[in-house]
Structures are given as C-alpha cells and as structure tokens.
N, C-alpha and C positions, 0 to 999 in steps of 0.2 A: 504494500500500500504506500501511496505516494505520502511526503509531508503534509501536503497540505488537503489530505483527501479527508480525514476528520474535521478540519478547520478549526484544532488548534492550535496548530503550528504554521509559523508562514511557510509558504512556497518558497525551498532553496533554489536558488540562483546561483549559478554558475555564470561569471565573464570572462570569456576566454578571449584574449586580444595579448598580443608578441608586445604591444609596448603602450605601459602604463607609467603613473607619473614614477620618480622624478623628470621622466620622458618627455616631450611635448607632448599631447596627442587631444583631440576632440573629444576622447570617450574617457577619461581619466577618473579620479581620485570623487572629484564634485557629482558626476556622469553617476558614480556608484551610491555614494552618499543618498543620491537620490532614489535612488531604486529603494535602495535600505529603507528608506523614510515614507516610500510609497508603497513598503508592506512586505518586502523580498527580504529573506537571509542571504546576504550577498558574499561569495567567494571569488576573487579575482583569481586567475588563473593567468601567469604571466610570464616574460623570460626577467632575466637579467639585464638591467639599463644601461643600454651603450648606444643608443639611437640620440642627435643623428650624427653624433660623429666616428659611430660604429667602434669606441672606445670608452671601456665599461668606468663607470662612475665613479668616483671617489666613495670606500665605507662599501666596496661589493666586492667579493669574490667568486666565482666560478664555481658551484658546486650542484650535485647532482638534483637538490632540492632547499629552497630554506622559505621559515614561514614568517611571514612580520605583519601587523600591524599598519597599516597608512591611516591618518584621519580617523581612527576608528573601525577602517573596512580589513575585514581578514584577506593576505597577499600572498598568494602561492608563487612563489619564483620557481624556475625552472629551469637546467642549464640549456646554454643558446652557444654554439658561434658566435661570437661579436665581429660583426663589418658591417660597414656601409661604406663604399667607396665604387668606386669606377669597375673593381672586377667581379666579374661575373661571376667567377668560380666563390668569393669570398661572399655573395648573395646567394646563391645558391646553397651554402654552408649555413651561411645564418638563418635562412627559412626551414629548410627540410631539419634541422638540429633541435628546433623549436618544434618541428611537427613531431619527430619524433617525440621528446621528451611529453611535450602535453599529449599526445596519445598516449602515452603505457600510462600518464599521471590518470588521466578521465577512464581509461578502461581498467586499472590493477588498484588504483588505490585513492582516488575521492571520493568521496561521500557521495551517493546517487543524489541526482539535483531533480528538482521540479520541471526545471526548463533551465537550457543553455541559451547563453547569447555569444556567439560568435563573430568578431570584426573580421573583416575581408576585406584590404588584404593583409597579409598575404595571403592566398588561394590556402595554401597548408597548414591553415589557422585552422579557413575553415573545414577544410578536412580532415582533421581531428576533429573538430565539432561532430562531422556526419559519421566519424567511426564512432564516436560515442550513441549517436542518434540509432545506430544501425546494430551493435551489439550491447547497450546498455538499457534501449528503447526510453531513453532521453528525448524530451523533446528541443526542436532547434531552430534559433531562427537566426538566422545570418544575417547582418549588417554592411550591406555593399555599397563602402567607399570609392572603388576604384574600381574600371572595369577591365578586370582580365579577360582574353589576351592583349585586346586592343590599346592599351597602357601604354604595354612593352612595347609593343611596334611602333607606336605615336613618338614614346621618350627614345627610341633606337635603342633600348637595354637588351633588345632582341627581336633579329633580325631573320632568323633560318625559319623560312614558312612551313617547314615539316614538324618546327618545335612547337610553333605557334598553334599548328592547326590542333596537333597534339593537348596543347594548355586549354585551347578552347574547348575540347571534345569532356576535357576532366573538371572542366567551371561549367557547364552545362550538365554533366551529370552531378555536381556537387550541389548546383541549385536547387533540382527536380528533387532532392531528395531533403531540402529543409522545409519544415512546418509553414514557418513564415519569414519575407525578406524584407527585410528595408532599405530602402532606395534616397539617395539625397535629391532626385529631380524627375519629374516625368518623362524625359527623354531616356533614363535608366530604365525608367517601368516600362516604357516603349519598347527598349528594346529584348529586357528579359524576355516580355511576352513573345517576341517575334522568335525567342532561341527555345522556346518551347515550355517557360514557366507560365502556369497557371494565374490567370490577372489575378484573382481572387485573394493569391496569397501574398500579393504582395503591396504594400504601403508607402507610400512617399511619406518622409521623414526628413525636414529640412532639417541640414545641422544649423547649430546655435552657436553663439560667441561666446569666450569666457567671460563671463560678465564680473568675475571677479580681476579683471587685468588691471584696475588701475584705472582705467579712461576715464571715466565718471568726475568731473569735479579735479582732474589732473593740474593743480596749480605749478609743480615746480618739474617746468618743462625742460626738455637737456637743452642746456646751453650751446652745444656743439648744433642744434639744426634748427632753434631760437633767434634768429638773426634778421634784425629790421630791415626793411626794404627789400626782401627778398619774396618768394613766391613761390613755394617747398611744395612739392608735389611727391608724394614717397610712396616707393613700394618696398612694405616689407613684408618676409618671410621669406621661403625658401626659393634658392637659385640656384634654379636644374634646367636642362636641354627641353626638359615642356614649358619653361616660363619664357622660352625665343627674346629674352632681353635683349639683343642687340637692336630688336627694335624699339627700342626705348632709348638709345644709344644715338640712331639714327633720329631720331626725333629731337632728341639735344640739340642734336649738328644742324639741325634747319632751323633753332632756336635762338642761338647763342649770340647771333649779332642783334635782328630785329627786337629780339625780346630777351635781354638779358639777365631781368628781372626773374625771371624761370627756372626755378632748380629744380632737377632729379637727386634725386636722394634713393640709397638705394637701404636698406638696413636688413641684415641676417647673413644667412650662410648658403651652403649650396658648392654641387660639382664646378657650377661655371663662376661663384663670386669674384676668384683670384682672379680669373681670365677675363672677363668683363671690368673689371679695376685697371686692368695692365691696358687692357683695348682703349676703354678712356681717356687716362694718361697720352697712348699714343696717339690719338686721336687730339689731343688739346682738347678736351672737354671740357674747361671751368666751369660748366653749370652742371657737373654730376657728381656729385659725392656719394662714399661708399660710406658703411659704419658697420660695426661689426654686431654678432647676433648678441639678443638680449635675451633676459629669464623670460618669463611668462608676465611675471607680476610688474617687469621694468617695460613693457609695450604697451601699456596705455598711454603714457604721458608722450611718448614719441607719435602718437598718432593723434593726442590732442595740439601738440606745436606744428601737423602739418598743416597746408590748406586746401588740399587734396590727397587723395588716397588714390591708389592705381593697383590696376589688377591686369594682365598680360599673362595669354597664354598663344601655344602657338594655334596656327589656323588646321587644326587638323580635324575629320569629323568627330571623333570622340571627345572635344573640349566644347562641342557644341552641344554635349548633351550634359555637360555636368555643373556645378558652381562651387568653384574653389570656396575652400572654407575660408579664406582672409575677407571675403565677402560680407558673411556676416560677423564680423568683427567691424569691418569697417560701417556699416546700417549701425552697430550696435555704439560705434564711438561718435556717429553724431556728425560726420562729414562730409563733404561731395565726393560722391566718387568717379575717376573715370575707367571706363569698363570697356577694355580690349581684347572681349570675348567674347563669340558668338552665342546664340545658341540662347539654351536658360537663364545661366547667368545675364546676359544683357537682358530680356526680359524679365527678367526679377529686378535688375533695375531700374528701366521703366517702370514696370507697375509703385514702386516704389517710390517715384517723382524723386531719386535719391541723386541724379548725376548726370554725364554724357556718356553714349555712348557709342565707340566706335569697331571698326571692324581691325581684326587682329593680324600684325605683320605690317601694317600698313601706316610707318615712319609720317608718311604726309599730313592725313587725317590724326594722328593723334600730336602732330604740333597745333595743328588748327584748332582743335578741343581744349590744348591747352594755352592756348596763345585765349579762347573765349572766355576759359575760365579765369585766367588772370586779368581779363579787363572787366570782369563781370562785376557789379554793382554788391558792395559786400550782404546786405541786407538780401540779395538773390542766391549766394554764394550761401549764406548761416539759411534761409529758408531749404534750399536742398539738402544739407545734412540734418535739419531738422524733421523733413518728411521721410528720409532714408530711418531714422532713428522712432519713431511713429511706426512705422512698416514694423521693423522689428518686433518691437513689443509686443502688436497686435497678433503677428502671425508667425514671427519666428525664436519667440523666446526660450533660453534653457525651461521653464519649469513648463512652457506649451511642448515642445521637443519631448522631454522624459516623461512625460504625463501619456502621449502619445505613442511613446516606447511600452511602457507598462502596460498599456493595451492592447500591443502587438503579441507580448510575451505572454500574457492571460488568453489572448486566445490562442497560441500555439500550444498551450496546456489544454485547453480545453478541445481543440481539434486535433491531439495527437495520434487520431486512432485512424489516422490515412484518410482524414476527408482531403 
C-alpha cells in the first residue's frame, strides 16, 4: 500500500534532477520547499555539485553516497563524473555516471515514493526515473526543459545523425512511458504530440524566476555597470554556441559611433565568454563590457542598474519553440526587454507589452531596437518593465508555477494504472 493511500501520511516525493543547489538550477532548494509545504514528503535525489564549471565545490567529496540536509529538505547525493566542458567524452561520463548511480539508488535502496518527479535533461535522468517507473511501479512525470535530440544538433554538441537518430528513438520511448510531462511552452506540447505522446498527458508549465535574487527594491547597484550617461543594455547568464553572441557583437559595431551612449554589457560564464571578450577587444568595441559570473543572490541588483535586459538565441527551429528561462527573470525584475528570439519566447513578450522584439542573428535590427530604446521617453521605457512585471505575477509566478506542478504530480498518482 502506497503512503499516502490511508491519508495519513503525505504522499512521498521523490526529485530526481543531476543538479540541485548549491548548483544554479530553476528546480532547486525553494522548487522543493515548496512541494514540502504543499503536502509532499520531499527527497531530492541528486549528484555531487560541480555544474557549471564541471569542478566539484568547495566542502564535497566524491563518494558512492552521502545524505544532508538543505533548507530543511532531505538531499541524497550520488556519485557523478564531474565535467562540463567542450569534451564530449567528459559529458558523456558525467551523465551516464549519474544514470547509473540514481538507478541502483531508486531500484536497490530508497524508500518507495508516491510519485517521482524527474528533470530532463539530461535524457539519463530521466531514465532512471522510467526504470524506476517500470520495475518499482513508481509513478513518473518528467519535467522537459530541453529538447533532446534537437538540443544537441542546434548547440553542435552533436553532430553524427546515426547518434542522433538513435537519442531521438530513446527520448520518444522514454516519454511514452511517463504518467505525466511538463513542458515550458506550447510549441514543446506541439511537438511531443507530433513524436507520439498523448496530449492529455501532458501540461505546459511556464518556468518562474527566483524571486528571491535580490531585484526587488535593489538599492546598492554595482558600481562597475552604474555609470551616468551611459545606456546599459545586459545580457546575463550563460554563454554557449546556442546564445550566437557575436550577434550582439555585431550590433555594437553598427552602434558605437552614431550612438555611443549604448553599452552591451555582457555578465556570467559560458564555453564562448573568453572568446567573445578576446573578439571584442579585437574588434575595438568600447561599448561592450564583459563581467564575470555572479551567485544567485548577487543578480538582482545587476539587473536593477541595467536599462534593458537582452535575450539572444541563435535562429534555429528548436529556439523557436522554447523560452529561455533568463526571461522570466527579467518580467520578474521589472525591465524592458529586448527579445532576439523567435518563436514563444517573443510572443510571450508581446503579450506581455514587456519590450521589442526582434528577429535573431540579425546585427541590423537589433541596433535599431536598441538605438529606439535608448531614445525612448523614460516614462515609456519604466511603463514596459512595469507591464512585463504585471504579466508575471499574474501568470507566471513561482507559487502559480508549483501550485501547478503539485497538480501534475497528484494526478500522475492518481492515473498510474496506465490511463
């Protein structure tokens, strides 16, 4: 008999996701808290923190298992590979390492759960989920952030269409056989449906911002991108071969005389940071500064001192179906944004009245958005991060998000008998 089949005892929860705080990640430490508070016995199930510099944390060691404490929430660590870098082989080690280790953990030795929740990706996350779902009769609903294969092919992490086709064949079977999935945008529910999942099971689940980062009321701005007379335009977070920055690069360069006023700012980390810095430089870019990555809690006030926020992805079809999560971070800090990406995401910002938005790759257009935004009337400029900031709360808030989650996981309980 299940926990929660007499009622009374909550329904244990299993979160099974490769990387939880001290980690960056959208589904973290808060993410659980939450769940806990909305009735779940919550167990995280995790690796060892070394994302994203793919070098394990200060206070951790490598071992086959350890159990702690976060906030309250109970933290199963699990040993991982540590990499994140350029080589495949060193990716490849840290996901299937992780798969392994949380499968023998879900089938030889935790506690049977009520319902698993499984992030994805990696794909090997969630497949530990569906072996638990398949000889544990767990029920499971998978969480898909990122869509494999078409990821890897988009970012070039991989390229050999035989491996591809292969990864597609095993994310299609892995779907078909979870309870229920959540999706960040309807162009993901689009396309599940079309690779053979059932609409029914699946839910859109916009992600939400940390709304504990800081931004709210950010009075002591960094002095380093605080600078009068200027006209700070920033994108932060991660800088990788799917963020195609050099068109933001290009867009400086058609900037820098007419409109000198106009800075790119660029802040965080990423494969490509170091090489987009050096390109700059060689370039004579005076109107692009870099800044190096910050905690979680130190990127509010960096995004209350800009006067736009930027989002850049490259023009590939699968960026047209999805919406980076610095999105809603930036709805939730109250800014204009501008939005170099087709697809949902720029439709979420329209509906949002929160910004401009342009087409991605395309250096031309997004000087000319930003060359509008900096002449724009300030009382125009604070009215668009004011409606971007409205949107949010109304429709994409963390406690609308997990409230919404908790409803997915309640009914994958309740449907687990193969509807």
């Amino acid at each position: 008999m299940s926990a929660a089949a007499g009622g009374a005892a909550r329904p244990r929860l299993i979160v099974l996701s490769q990387w939880f705080d001290p980690e960056p990640t959208v589904r973290g430490v808060a993410f659980a808290r939450r769940l806990d508070a909305l009735g779940f016995d919550v167990e995280v199930v995790t690796g060892f923190p070394n994302y994203p510099g793919g070098k394990l944390y200060e206070g951790y060691q490598i071992r086959p298992l350890r159990r702690e404490f976060v906030d309250g929430i109970r933290v199963t660590r699990l040993a991982l590979y540590p990499s994140h870098d350029r080589s495949r082989v060193g990716r490849v080690l840290n996901y299937v390492s992780f798969f392994l280790s949380a499968t023998f953990y879900l089938l030889f030795l935790a506690r049977r759960a009520d319902v698993i929740y499984a992030y994805h990706p990696p794909l090997t996350s969630a497949l530990a989920g569906v072996a638990a779902r398949l000889l544990r009769r767990m029920p499971l609903v998978l969480d898909v952030q990122d869509m494999w294969p078409d990821t890897l092919r988009a970012t070039g992490m991989l390229n050999n269409e035989r491996a591809l086709g292969f990864i597609g064949a095993v994310c299609r079977w892995t779907w078909r056989r979870a309870d229920r999935i959540s999706v960040l945008s309807d162009g993901f529910r689009r396309l599940l449906v079309e690779r053979g999942v059932l609409a029914e099971r699946i839910a859109v689940i916009h992600n939400w911002a940390d709304e504990a980062d800081g931004s709210e009321g950010a009075a002591a701005q960094p002095a380093a991108i605080a600078m009068r007379g200027r006209f700070r335009i920033l994108f932060a977070g991660n800088m990788g071969p799917a963020q195609g920055l050099d068109t933001v690069l290009d867009a400086a360069a058609l900037l820098i005389d007419a409109h000198p006023q106009i800075e790119f700012c660029f802040l965080g980390g990423g494969l490509e940071a170091k090489r987009l810095e050096r390109a700059a430089t060689a370039r004579g870019l005076s109107n692009v500064r870099f800044f190096p990555r910050v905690s979680k809690v130190e990127v509010g006030p960096w995004l209350a001192a800009a006067d736009v926020l930027l989002v850049h992805l490259k023009d590939d079809p699968l960026f047209a179906i999805t919406v980076p999560s610095k999105t809603q971070a930036y709805l939730a800090a109250g800014k204009p944004i501008l939005m170099a990406v087709a697809g949902d995401a720029a439709e979420l910002v329209q509906r949002a009245g929160a910004g401009l938005v342009v087409p991605p790759e395309n250096a031309s257009a997004m000087a000319a958005a930003a060359s509008e935004l900096a002449t724009m009337e300030l009382g125009r400029l604070a009215a668009l991060g004011a409606s971007g900031r409205r949107y949010y709360d109304d429709q994409l808030s963390f406690a609308r998000g997990a409230e919404s989650m908790a409803g997915l996981l309640r009914q994958a309980m309740a449907g687990a008998d193969g509807t």
